[in-house]
C-alpha positions in Angstrom: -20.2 1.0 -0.7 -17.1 0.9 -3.0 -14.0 0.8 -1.2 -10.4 1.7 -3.3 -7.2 -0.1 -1.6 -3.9 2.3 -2.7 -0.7 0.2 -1.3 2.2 -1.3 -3.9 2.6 -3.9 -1.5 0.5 -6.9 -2.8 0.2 -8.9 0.4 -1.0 -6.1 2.0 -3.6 -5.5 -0.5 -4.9 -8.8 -0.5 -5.4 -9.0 3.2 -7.3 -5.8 3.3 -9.4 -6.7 0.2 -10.4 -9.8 2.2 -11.5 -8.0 5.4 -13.0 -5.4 2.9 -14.8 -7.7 0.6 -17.6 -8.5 2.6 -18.9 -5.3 3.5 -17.7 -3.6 -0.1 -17.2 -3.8 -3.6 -13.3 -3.3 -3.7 -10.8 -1.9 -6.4 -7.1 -1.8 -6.2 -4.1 0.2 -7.1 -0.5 0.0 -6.6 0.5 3.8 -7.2 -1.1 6.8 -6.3 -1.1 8.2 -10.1 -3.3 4.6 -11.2 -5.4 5.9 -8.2 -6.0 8.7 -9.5 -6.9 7.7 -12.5 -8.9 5.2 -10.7 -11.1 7.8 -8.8 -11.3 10.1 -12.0 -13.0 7.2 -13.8 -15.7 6.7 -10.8 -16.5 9.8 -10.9 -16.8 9.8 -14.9 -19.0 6.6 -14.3 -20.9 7.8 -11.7 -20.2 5.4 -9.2 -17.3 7.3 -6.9 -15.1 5.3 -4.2 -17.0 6.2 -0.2 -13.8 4.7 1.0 -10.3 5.0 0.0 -7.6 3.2 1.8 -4.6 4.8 1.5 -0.9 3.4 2.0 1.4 5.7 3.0 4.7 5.1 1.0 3.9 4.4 -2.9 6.1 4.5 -5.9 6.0 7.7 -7.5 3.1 10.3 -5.9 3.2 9.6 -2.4 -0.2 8.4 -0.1 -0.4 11.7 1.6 -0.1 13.9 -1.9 -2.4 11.3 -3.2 -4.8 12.0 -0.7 -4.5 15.3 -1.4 -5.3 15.1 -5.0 -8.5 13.2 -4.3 -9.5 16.1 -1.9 -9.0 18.3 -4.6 -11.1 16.1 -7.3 -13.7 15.6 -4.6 -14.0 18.9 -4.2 -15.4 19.4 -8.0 -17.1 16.9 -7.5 -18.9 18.3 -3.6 -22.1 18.9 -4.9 -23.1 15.5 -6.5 -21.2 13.5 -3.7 -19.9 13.7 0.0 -16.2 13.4 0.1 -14.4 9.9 0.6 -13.7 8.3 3.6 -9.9 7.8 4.0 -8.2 4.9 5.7 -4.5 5.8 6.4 -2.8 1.6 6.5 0.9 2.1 7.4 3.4 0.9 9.5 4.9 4.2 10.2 3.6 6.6 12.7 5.8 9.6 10.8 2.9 9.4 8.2 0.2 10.9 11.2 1.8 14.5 11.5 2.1 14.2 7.6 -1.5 13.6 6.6 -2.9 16.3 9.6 -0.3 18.6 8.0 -1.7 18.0 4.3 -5.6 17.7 5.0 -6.0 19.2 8.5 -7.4 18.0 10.9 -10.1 15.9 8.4 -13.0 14.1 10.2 -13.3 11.5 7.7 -9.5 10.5 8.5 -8.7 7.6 9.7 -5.6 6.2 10.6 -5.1 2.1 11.0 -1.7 0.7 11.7 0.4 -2.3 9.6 -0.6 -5.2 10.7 -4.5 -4.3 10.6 -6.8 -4.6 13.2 -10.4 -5.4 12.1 -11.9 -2.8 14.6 -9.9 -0.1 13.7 -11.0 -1.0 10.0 -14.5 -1.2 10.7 -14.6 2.6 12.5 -13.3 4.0 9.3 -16.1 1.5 7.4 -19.0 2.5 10.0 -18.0 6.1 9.1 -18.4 5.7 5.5 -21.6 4.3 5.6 -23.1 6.9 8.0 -21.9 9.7 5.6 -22.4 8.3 2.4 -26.5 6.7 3.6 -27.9 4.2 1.3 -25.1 4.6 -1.2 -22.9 3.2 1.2 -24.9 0.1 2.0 -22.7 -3.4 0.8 -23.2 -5.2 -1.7 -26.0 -7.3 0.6 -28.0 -4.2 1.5 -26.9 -4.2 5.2 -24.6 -2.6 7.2 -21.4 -4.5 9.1 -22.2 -5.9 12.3 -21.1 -3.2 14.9 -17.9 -4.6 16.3 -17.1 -4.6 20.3 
């Protein structure tokens, strides 16, 4: 499974790389337009992102329009590939009525609050496995260990 971390803060994106990195081969980006770009190129390369983790205030194009932009990409994109897992990281709980407001209410939405919590991460990773099959296997060929 490839995973795609979009937060500016680089702390942040190290952590969740390094909860991330066992059960994914993960990218980064620190704006929503290099995200973009990002997820353009997966698809271009074949190889698209099953899950997406999304911070909700970025420089420039904000998480949720970011979000949004990807829905629209995937969305050319629906008949090669099933859409993206999202993983909402923030601090804020404004950015909940913001994202359900953007992308309704989306079943592969997932929100998990600054500072993580390693179950909450692994619902959103569970979920992108079981959507995405045998693309989204890890890099070892196995799923996470189902957390308590």
């Amino acid at each position: 499974m490839r995973a795609l971390i979009v937060d500016d803060e680089e702390i942040s994106s190290t952590i969740l790389a390094a909860m991330l990195a066992p059960y994914c081969e993960v990218d980064s980006a620190g704006s929503g337009e290099e995200a973009l770009c990002k997820v353009q190129a997966a698809f271009d390369a074949g190889r698209p992102y099953s899950l997406v983790c999304l911070d909700y205030q970025l420089p420039g194009l904000s998480g949720t329009r970011t979000g949004e932009a990807i829905r629209v990409m995937e969305r050319s994109q629906h008949a090669r590939y099933p859409k993206s897992v999202f993983c909402v990281v923030s601090g804020s709980t404004e950015c909940y009525a913001e994202f359900f407001s953007v992308l309704g209410n989306d079943e592969d939405l997932f929100f998990v609050p600054k500072p993580f919590n390693k179950n909450d991460l692994f619902c959103a990773i569970a979920h992108g496995y079981s959507a995405w099959g045998a693309a989204g296997r890890n890099k070892m060929g196995v799923f996470p260990p189902s957390s308590p």
